[in-house]
N, C-alpha and C positions, 0 to 999 in steps of 0.2 A: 160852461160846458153844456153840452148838448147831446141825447142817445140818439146813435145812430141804431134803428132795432137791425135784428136778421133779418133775413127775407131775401128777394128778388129784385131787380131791379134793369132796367137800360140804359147803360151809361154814355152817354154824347148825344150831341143833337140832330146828327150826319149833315151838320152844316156848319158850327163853328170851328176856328181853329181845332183847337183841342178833342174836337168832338167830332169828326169827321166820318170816324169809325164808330157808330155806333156797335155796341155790344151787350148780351145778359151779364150781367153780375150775381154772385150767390154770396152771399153773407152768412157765415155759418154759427156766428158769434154777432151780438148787439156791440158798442162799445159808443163811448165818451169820444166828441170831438170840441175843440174852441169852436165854440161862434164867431171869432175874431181874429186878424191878424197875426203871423205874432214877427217879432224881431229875428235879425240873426242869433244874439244871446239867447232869446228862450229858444231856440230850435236845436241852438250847440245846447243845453243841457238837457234838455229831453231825449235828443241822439246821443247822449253819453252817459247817461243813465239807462238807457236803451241797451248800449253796449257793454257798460259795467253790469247789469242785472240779466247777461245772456240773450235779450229778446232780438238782439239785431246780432253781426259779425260785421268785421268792416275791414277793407284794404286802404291801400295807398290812392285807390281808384272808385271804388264806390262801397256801400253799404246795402248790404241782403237782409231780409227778414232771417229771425237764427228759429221760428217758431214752424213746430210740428216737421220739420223735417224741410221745410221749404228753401230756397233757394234765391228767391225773388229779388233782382236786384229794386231797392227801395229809392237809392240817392244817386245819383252817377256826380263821382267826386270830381268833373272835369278842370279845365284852366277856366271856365265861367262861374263854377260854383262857389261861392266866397265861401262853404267849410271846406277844410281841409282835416287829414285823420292821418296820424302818424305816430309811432310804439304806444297807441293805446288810450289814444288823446285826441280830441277835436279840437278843433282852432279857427277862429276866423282869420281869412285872408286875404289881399290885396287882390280880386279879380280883376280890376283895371280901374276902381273909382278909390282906391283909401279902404283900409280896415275899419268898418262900420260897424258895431257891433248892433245898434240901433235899427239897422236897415230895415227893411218888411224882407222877410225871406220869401222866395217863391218855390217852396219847394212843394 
């Protein structure tokens, strides 16, 4: 794990994919990220521990932060996401390659 501090920051490069829109970011809180990968299995128990200890909510459809009042959808549960969340449970699933729990998750 790795702190990420508060602070300021510009997020995207306004060039690559992902990053097209460059934007400010405000971090109002430091926190802990991996420095590494991780699987589908470690991301379903991090999101379900997430959900069992209040910090997220989740549908059928996707997952919102449950913190400070926010709303933020975090995950969009679609037919490409190999988690899936139903009565209160995460699961991996068949998005079109096999139930992988191993996978590198891209979330």
């Amino acid at each position: 794990m790795v702190t990420v501090p508060a602070g300021v920051f510009i997020m995207g490069d306004g060039v690559a994919y992902c990053g097209t829109d460059d934007h400010e970011v405000t971090l109002t809180r430091s926190f802990y990220l991996g420095q590494h990968e991780v699987t589908n299995q470690e991301y379903l128990e991090a999101v379900q521990w997430a959900y069992d200890h209040g910090y997220v909510t989740a549908t059928t459809t996707s997952v919102m932060d449950g913190l400070d009042g926010s709303t933020q959808e975090l995950l969009d549960l679609d037919h490409s996401c190999e988690i899936a969340f139903s009565g209160g449970v995460f699961t991996i699933r068949n998005a079109g390659h096999g139930i992988n729990p191993d996978h590198l998750s891209r979330r």
